[in-house]
C-alpha positions as CSV (number, residue, x, y, z in Angstrom):
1,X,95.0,101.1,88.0
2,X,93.9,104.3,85.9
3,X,95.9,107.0,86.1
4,X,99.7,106.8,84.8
5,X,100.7,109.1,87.5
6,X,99.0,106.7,90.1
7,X,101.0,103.8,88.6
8,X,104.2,105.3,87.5
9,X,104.4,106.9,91.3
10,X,103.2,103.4,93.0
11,X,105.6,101.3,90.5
12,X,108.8,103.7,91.6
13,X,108.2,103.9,95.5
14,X,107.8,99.9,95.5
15,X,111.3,99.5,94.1
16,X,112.6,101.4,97.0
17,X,109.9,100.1,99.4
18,X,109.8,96.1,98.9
19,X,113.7,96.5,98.7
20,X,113.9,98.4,102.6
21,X,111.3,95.4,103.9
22,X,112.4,92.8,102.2
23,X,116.3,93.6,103.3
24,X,114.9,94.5,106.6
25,X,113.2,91.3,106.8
26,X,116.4,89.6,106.1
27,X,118.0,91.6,109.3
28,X,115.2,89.9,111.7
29,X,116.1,86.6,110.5
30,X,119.9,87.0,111.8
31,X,118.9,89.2,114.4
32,X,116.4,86.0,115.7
33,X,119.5,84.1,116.0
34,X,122.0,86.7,117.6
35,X,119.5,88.6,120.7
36,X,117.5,87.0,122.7
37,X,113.7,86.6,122.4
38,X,113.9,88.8,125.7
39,X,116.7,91.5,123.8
40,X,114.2,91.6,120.9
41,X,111.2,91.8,122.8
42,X,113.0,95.4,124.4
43,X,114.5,96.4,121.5
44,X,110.8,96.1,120.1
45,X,109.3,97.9,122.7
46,X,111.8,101.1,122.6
47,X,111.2,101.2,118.3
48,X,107.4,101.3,119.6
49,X,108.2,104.0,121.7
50,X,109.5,105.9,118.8
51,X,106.6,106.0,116.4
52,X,104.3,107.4,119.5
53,X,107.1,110.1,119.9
54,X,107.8,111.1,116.9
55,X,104.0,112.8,115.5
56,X,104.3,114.3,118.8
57,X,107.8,115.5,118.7
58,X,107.2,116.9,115.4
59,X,103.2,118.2,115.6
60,X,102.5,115.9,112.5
61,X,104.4,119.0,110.5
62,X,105.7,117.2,107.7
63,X,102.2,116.1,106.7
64,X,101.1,119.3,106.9
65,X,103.6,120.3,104.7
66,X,103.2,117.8,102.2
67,X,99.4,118.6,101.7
68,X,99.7,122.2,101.5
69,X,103.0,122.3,99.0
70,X,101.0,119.9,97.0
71,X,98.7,123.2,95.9
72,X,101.3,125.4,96.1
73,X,102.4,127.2,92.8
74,X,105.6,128.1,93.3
75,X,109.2,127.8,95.1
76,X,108.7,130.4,97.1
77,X,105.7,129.5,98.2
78,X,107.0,125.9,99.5
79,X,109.7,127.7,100.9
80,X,107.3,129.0,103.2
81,X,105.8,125.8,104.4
82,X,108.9,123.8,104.3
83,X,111.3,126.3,106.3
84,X,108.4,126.9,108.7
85,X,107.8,122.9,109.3
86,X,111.2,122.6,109.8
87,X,111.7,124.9,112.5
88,X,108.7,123.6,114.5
89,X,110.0,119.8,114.6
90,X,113.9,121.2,115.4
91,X,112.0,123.6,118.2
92,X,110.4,120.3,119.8
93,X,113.6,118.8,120.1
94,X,114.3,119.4,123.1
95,X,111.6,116.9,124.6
96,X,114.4,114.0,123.3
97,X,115.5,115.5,126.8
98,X,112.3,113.8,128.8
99,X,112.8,110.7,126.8
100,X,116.4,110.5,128.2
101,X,115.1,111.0,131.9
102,X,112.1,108.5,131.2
103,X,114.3,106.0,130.5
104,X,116.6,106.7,133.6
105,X,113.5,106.2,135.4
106,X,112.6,102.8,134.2
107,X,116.0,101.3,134.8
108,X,117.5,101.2,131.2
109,X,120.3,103.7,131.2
110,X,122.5,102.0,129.2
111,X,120.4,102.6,126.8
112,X,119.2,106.0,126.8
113,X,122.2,107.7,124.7
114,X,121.5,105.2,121.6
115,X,117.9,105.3,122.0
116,X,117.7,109.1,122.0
117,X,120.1,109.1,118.5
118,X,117.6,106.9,117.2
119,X,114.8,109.1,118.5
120,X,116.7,111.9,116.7
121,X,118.1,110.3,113.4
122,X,114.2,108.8,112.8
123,X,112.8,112.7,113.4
124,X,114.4,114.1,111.0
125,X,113.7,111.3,108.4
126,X,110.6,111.3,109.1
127,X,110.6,115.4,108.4
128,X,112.2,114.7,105.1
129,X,110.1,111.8,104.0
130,X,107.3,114.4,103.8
131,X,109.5,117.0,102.6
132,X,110.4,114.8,99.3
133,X,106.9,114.1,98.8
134,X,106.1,117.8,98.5
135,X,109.0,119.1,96.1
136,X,107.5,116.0,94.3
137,X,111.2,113.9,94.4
138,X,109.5,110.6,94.9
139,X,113.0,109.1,93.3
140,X,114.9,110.9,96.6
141,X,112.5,109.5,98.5
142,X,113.2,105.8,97.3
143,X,116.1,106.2,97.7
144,X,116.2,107.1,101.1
145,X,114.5,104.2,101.7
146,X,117.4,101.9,99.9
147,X,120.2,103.5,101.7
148,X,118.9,103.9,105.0
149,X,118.0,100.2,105.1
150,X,121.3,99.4,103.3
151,X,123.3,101.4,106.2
152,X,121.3,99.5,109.0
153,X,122.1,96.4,107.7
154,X,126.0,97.2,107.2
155,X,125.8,98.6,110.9
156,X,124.2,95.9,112.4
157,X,126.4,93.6,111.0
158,X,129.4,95.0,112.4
159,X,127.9,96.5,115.8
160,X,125.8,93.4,116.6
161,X,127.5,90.4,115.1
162,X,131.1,91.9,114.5
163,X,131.7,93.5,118.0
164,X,129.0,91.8,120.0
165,X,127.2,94.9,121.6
166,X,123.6,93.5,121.4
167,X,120.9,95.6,121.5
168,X,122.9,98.7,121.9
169,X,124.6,97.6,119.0
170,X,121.2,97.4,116.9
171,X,120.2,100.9,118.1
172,X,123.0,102.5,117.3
173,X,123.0,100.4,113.9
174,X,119.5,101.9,113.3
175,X,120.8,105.5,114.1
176,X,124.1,105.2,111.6
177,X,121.3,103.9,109.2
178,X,118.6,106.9,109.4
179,X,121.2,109.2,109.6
180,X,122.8,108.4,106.5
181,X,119.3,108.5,104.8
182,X,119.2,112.0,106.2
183,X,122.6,113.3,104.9
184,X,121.3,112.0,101.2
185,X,118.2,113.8,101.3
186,X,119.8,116.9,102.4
187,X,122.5,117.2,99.9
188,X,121.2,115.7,97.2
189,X,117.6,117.8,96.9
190,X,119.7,120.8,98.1
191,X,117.5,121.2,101.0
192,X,119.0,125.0,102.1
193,X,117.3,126.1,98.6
194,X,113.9,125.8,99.9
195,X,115.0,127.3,103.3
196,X,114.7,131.0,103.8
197,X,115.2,133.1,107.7
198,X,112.8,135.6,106.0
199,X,109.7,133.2,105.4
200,X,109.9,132.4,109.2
201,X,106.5,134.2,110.5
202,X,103.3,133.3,113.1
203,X,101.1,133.0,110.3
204,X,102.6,130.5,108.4
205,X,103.4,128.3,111.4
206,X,99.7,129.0,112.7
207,X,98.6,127.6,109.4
208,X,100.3,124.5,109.5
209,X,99.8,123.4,113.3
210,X,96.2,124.0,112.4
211,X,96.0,121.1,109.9
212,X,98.7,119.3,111.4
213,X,97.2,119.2,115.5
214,X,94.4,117.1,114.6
215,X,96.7,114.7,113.0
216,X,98.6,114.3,116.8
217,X,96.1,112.5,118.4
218,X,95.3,110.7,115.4
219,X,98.9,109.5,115.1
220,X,98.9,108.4,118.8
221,X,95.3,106.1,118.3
222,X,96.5,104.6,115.4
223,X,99.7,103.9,117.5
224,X,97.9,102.2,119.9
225,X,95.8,100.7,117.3
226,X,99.1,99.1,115.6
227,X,101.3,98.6,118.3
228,X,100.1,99.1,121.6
229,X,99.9,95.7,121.8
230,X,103.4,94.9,122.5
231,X,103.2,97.5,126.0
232,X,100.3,95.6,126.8
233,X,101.9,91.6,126.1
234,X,105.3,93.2,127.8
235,X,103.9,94.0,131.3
236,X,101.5,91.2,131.4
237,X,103.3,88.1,130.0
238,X,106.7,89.5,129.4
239,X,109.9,90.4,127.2
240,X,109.9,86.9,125.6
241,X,106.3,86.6,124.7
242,X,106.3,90.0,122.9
243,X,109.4,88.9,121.3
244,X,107.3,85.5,120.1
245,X,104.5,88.4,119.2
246,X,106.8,90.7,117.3
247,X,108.5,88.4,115.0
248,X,104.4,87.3,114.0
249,X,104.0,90.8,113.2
250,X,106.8,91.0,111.0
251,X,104.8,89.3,108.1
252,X,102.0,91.1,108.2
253,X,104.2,94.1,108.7
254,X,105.9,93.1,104.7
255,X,102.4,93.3,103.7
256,X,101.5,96.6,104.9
257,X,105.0,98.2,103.4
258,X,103.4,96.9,100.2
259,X,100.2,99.1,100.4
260,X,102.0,101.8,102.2
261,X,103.8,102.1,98.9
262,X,100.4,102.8,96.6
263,X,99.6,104.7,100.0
264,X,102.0,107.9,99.1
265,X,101.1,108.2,95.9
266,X,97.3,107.7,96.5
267,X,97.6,110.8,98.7
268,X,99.4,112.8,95.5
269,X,96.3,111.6,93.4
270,X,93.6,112.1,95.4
271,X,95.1,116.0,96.0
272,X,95.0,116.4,92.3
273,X,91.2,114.7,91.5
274,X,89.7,116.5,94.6
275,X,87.8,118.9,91.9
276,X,87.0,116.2,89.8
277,X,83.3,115.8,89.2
278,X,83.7,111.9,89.0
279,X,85.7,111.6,91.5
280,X,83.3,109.0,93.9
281,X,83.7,106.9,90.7
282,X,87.3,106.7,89.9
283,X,88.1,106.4,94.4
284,X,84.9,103.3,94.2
285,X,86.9,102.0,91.2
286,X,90.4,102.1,92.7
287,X,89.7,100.4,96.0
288,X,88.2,97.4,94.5
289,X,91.1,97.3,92.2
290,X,92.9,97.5,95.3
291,X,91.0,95.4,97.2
292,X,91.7,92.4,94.6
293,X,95.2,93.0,94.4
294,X,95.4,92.8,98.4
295,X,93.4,89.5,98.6
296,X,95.1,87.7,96.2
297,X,98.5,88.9,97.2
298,X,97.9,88.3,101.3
299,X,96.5,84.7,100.2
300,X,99.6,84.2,98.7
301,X,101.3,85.3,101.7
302,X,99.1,82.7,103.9
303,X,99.8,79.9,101.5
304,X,104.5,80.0,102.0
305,X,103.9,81.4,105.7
306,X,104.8,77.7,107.1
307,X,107.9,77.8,104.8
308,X,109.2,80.8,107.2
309,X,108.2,79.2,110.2
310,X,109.1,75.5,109.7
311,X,112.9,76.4,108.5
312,X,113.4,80.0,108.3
313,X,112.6,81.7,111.9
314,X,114.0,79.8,114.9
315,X,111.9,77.4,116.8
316,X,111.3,79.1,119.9
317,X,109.7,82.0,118.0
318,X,107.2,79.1,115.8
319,X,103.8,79.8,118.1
320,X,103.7,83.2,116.1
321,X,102.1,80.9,112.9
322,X,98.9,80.6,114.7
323,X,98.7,84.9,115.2
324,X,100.0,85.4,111.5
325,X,96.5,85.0,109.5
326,X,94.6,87.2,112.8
327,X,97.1,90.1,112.2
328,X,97.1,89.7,108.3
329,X,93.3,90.9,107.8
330,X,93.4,93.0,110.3
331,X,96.7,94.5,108.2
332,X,93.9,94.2,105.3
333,X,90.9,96.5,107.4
334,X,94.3,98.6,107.8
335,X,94.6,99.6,104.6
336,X,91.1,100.2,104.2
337,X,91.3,102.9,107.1
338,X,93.9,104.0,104.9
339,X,92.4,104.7,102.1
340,X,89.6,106.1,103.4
341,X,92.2,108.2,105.6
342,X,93.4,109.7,102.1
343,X,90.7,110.7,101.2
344,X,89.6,112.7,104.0
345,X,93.6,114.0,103.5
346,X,92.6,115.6,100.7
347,X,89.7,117.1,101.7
348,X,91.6,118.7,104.4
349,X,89.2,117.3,107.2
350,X,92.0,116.1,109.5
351,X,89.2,115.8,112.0
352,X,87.5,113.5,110.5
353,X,90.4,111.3,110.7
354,X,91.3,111.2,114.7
355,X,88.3,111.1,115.9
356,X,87.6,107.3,114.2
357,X,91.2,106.6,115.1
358,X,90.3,107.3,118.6
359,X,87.1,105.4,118.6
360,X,89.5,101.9,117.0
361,X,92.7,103.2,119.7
362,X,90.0,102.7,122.6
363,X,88.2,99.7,121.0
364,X,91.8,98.4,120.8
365,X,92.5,99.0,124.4
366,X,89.3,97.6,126.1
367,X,88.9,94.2,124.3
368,X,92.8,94.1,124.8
369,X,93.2,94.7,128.6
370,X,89.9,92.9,129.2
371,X,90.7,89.5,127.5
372,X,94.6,89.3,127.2
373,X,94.3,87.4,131.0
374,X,92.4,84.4,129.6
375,X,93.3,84.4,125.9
376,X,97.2,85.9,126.1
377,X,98.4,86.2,122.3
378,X,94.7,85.8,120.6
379,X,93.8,88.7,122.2
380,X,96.4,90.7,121.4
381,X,95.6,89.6,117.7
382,X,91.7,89.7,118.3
383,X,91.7,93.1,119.3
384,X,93.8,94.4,116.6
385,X,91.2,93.2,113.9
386,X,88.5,94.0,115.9
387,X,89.7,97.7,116.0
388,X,90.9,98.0,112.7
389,X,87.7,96.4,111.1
390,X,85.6,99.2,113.3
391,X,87.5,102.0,111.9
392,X,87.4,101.0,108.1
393,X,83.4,100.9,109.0
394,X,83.2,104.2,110.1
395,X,85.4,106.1,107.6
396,X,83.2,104.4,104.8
397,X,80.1,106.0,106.8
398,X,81.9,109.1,106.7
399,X,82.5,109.7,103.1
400,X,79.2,108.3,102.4
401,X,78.4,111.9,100.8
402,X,81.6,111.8,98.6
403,X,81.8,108.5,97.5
404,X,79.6,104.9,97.9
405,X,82.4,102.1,98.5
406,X,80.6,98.7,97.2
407,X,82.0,95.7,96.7
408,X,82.3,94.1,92.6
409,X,81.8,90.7,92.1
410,X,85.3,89.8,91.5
411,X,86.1,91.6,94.7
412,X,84.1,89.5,96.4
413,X,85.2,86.4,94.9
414,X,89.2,87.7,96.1
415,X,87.4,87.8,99.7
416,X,86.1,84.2,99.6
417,X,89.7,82.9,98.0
418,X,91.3,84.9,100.9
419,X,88.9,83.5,103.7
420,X,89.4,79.9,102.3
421,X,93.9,80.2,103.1
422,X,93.1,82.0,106.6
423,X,91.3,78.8,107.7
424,X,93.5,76.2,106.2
425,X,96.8,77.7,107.7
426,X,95.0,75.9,111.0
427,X,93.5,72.8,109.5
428,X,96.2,72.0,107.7
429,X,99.1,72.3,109.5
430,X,100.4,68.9,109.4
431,X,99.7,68.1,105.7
432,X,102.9,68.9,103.4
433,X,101.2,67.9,100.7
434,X,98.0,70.2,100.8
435,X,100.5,73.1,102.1
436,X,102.7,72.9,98.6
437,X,99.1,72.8,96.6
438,X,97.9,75.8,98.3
439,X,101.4,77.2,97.3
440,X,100.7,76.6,93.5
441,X,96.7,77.7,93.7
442,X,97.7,80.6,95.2
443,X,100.3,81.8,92.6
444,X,97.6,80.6,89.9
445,X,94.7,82.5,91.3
446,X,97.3,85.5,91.6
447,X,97.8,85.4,88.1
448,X,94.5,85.5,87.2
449,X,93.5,87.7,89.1
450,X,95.9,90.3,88.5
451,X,96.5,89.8,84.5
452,X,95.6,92.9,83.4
453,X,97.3,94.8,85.9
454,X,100.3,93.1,85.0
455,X,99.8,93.2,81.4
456,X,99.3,97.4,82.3
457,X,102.9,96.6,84.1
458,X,104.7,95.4,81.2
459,X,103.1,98.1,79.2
460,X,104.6,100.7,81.1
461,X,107.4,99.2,81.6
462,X,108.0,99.3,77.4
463,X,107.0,102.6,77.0
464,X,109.9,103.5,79.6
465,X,112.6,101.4,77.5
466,X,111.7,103.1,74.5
467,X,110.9,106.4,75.9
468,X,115.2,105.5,77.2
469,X,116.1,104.7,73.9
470,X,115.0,107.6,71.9
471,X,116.6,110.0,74.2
């Protein structure tokens, strides 16, 4: 990728990213075999609760900080942003009140203390994932990512397995987990320095809800667009469907952490080339980089997907292989909407983005509600890509004016090599044979594919020993 800053700041959050996921993904495994798929399902449900609440809990201020700190000169000048944002997301606390009386209502009241420390614990970190970002401490924010997970998994352990409390145990685990993420972030980053009772004013806050409201209902369609399927599967087929739904999410889910890591520090680069005069070049350029990368690695997720379902998940969850390669490319169009979506970050139009979020959210919805009677799962699955595939169509519309997205032949060629795994996950699912070939094809094709970003890789990486050495 050009651009050391893009690659040094992509190579250090996927240390602490694909570490989180990949640790996380462990927890699902042993959390498969100690709920049920009806526990799961719930405990899936309530997480998807969360990631509604939270942009609307917090106004989508932590974004707003980010983007404006990013131009900001000085320390007193994040102060402003940062102590303002902060007061507006501890302000909305008080909804987590709601939440607890929501939950009475629905019947789950054993539940509503852990879920509201979750709720609380996952506010905050959210807050300070943003806050990092903007003092430019994308090592604290890593490491966040490594504790918090590290934390959820100790908890888990001993809540869950060790005193047998089920899925309050795994709430609470998840609150221990976050919290401790939020205790590093505070103290080691010094948080109180870039706090200040006198930069509290109407203007400031004015200036960041601004930026930040359009981003609300945004969050909330791209909520429904990612998981509003689970509400959907839960009150028409039930707990143990979505739990059959969820763990066939969690692959494609590993793949999205992977390009939510380039994600964050896209946003950083596209801030700083905004006034580039090539810019439409160097954005064309890096999403079909991108694009290659993403083909080649999700057809090497395609190819070792039976491996997880065969031996590795339990066999009442194994109908999720069919809705695996469905919810990968629509994880793909994802992270096309994505980029797109950082774009349009950094040319503040935070319009631009919610209102073709909205048009995928309701997309989402329609095909969803209207088919899931006849086609259950598919259309859960269906929907999703449908949706996501409509978006990615219309942000490239959009930003027609700034930059023309067009495929390269070797882009293509990743697109054809990706197509060819989706459809052989189905007509080959009782070959052995052909399933370890497509294993070693896909790690070739990988290689050559990606060579010189790997060769760029090792190059970096050298320049870092020595760079260690001389000092």
């Amino acid at each position: 990728m050009k651009g050391n800053t893009l690659l040094k700041n992509t190579v250090l959050l996927s240390i602490g990213t694909l570490f989180a996921k990949g640790m996380q993904f462990l927890l699902v495994l042993l959390v498969s075999y100690w709920l049920t798929t009806e526990q799961y399902g719930l405990f899936d449900v309530l997480n998807t609760y969360i990631t509604l609440l939270l942009p609307l809990l917090s106004l989508a201020t932590g974004e707003a900080v980010f983007r404006f700190c990013a131009s900001a000169e000085s320390i007193e000048e994040k102060a402003k942003y940062i102590t303002n944002g902060l007061c507006i997301t501890s302000g909305l606390l008080v909804l987590c009140l709601l939440v607890l009386f929501g939950l009475q209502k629905a019947g789950v009241t054993g539940l509503r203390m852990p879920f509201a420390l979750l709720l609380v614990s996952q506010l905050y970190n959210y807050y300070f994932q943003e806050y990092v970002r903007a003092i430019k401490q994308l090592k604290v924010y890593t490491w966040n990512l490594i504790i918090s997970t590290c934390m959820i998994i100790f908890f888990s352990i001993a809540l869950v397995y060790g005193m047998g409390l089920g899925l309050q145990g795994l709430l609470l685990a998840h609150f221990l987990g976050y919290l401790a993420g939020d205790f590093f972030v505070v103290f080691y980053t010094k948080i109180w320095l870039y706090l200040d009772r006198k930069a509290i004013n109407g203007r400031i806050a004015k200036e960041i809800v601004k930026y930040s409201l359009p981003l609300v209902p945004n969050n909330i369609s791209w909520w429904i667009l990612s998981v509003s399927d689970r509400q959907i599967i839960h009150h028409f087929m039930g707990a143990a469907a979505n739990g059959i739904y969820a763990i066939a999410n969690k692959i494609p889910a590993l793949y999205s952490s992977v390009y939510t890591t380039f994600n964050v520090s896209w946003q950083q680069e596209v801030v700083e080339k905004m006034e580039d005069p090539d810019r439409g070049v160097y954005f064309n350029e890096i999403y079909n980089r991108v694009m290659v990368f993403l083909f080649t690695l999700c057809s090497g997720i395609l190819s070792v997907v039976f491996l997880l379902f065969s031996f590795i998940f339990d066999s009442r969850y194994h109908e999720g292989y069919l809705y695996v390669p469905i919810l990968l490319s629509a994880a793909i169009f994802a992270s096309q909407m994505q980029f797109c979506g950082g774009i349009q970050i950094g040319l503040k139009k935070t319009y631009e983005n919610g209102m073709t979020t909205i048009a995928g959210a309701v997309i989402n919805l329609a095909v969803n509600i209207t088919m899931i009677r006849y086609w259950g799962l598919s259309a859960a699955s269906f929907s999703t890509l449908i949706a996501n595939l409509s978006v990615a169509w219309l942000r490239k519309m959009r930003l027609r004016k700034v930059v023309q997205f067009k495929y390269e032949k070797k882009t293509w060629f990743a697109a054809a090599f990706y197509l060819y795994f989706v459809f052989t996950v189905y007509i080959c699912q009782g070959n052995m044979l052909f399933k370890w070939l497509h294993v070693a094809a896909a790690a070739i094709m990988f290689l050559i594919f990606q060579k010189e970003f790997l060769i760029r890789m090792m190059a970096h990486r050298g320049r870092s020993e020595r760079g260690r050495k001389c000092r």
